[in-house]
C-alpha positions, 0 to 999 in steps of 0.5 A: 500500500506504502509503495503504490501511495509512493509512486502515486505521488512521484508520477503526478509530481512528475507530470505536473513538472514536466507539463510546466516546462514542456509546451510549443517551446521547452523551457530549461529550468537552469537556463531560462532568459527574461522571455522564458521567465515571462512565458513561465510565470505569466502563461504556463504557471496559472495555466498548470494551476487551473488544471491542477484545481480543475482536476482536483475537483473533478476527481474528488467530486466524482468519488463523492458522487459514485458513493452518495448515489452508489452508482459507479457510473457517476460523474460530476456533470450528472448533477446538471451543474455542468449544463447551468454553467454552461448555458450561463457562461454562453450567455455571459460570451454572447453578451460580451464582456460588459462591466465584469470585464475578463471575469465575465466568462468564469462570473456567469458560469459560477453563477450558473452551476450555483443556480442549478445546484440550488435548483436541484438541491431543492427537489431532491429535499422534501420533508426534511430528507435529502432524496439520492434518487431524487437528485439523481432525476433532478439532476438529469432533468435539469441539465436536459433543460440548460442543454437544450437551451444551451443549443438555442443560443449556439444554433442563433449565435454568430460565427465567431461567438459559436467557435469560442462558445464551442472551445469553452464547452470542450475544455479550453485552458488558454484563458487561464490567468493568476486573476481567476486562481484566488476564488477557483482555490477558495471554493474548490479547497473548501469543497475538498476539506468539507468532502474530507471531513464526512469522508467515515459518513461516506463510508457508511453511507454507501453500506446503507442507511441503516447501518449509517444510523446505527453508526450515529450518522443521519444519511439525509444530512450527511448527503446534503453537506456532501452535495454542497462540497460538490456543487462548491467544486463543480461550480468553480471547476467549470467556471475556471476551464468549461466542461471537461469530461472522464476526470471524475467518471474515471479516477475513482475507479483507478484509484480504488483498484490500486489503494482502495475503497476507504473514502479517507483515501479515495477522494484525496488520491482521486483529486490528485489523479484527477489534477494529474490526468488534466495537466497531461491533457492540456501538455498534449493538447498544446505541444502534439498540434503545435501550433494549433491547441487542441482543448484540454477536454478533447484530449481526457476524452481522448484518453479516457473513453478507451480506458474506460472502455476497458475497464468496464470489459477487464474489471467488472466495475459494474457487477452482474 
């Protein structure tokens, strides 16, 4: 268990370093000049940041999920989250910059996931339970509707606005910059560390809810404190670098067949896969096309679904 824990971290560290200086142009960390410098700290440093807070919270959020709604198959975009944040920030493009200048994009977005969460949090609470069949069907129904609305505004919007519509919605990490990263970490570390602390009432939530009584944990109040650090992380992820997919569907199943299935250990080792995985994407979407950049999101999609594929055939993820 010590060893895989150990090469856990050396890989990801590796990775998230490699990524810093590998891109269109290879910087040498021991012979940089005032141009590599400015290209470091200015562009690839908050870039490799907004990947590393985006894939913590997708990885983590999908742990979370797969173990509030005990399907396997959850991901952090099941909620619908992804779809009001998606619809919010289109509008926030085709609307323009306006007054929030460049915080419009990542502004409507956040407020869009938040809007959705509540919207869903709020049908799935009746009678003082938090229903996880409910969110589930909240969920999907919900994102249905801000999808279709999203391809309303795509199918009327002019052909500039649709292509950076289009790049958004895929994963785009280009527009990442040291103003967005202060609320991005606030929100996303304050999910992770609200997940981290009900990571025992995780546990017992996905043996049943009468065994999480017994234990002395109440299930409606457990999920909804867990939905809450979802949505926190979600909300932000999407809002930093749009809709990026197979991080939170994926990372949890790795990480159990290699440490297991204690949340204390999931959710934390599933972040750090999750940041991982996202700043290989974007290392490969922006030096393999060189100089064209593919998003971020195409390239997890890329690496994911086969993967997936072949977890799903090799390791009986779901069983019967």
């Amino acid at each position: 268990m010590k060893a895989r824990i150990v090469l856990i971290l050396f890989i990801s560290s590796s990775i998230c370093s490699m990524s810093l200086f590998i891109g269109t142009e290879i910087i040498n960390p021991f012979d940089m000049d005032a141009l590599n410098r400015d290209i470091l700290y200015t562009i690839r440093l908050p870039r490799i940041l907004t990947a590393l807070l985006i894939g913590i919270a997708l990885g983590a959020s999908g742990a979370i999920l797969q173990g509030i709604l005990r399907n396997p198959l959850a991901d952090p975009y099941i909620l619908g989250i992804s779809s009001g944040a998606s619809f919010m920030a289109i509008v926030g493009i085709v609307v323009g910059t306006g007054y929030t200048g460049l915080f419009s994009i990542p502004f409507f977005a956040f407020t869009g996931a938040v809007l959705t969460g509540a919207i869903v949090g709020s049908i799935s609470y009746k009678k003082g339970i938090f229903w996880h069949t409910r969110l589930l069907l909240a969920g999907i129904g919900v994102g249905f509707l801000f999808s279709a609305l999203v391809m309303l505004i795509l199918s009327t919007s002019a052909q500039g606005e649709l292509k950076r519509s289009l790049l958004w919605m895929f994963g785009e990490l280009s527009m990442s910059d040291w103003g967005n990263l202060p609320y991005g970490f606030i929100f996303i570390s304050s999910g992770l560390l609200i997940a981290l602390s009900r990571a025992k009432a995780l546990n017992s939530l996905m043996l049943g809810d009468e065994l999480a009584w017994n234990l002395g944990y109440n299930p409606s109040r457990e999920r909804l404190l867990l939905f809450i650090s979802v949505c926190l992380m979600v909300a932000s992820s999407v809002s930093l670098g749009g809709t990026i997919g197979f991080i939170g569907l994926l990372m949890p199943h790795i990480v159990r067949m290699t440490i297991g299935t204690d949340n204390r250990l999931l959710i934390p080792f599933s972040a750090l896969l999750g940041g991982t995985l996202l700043c290989l994407a974007d290392m490969i979407g922006r030096t393999v096309f060189s100089p064209m950049e593919l998003p971020a999101g195409i390239i997890t999609a890329l690496i994911g679904a086969p993967y997936f594929l072949y977890l799903l055939r090799r390791k009986d993820i779901i069983s019967g």
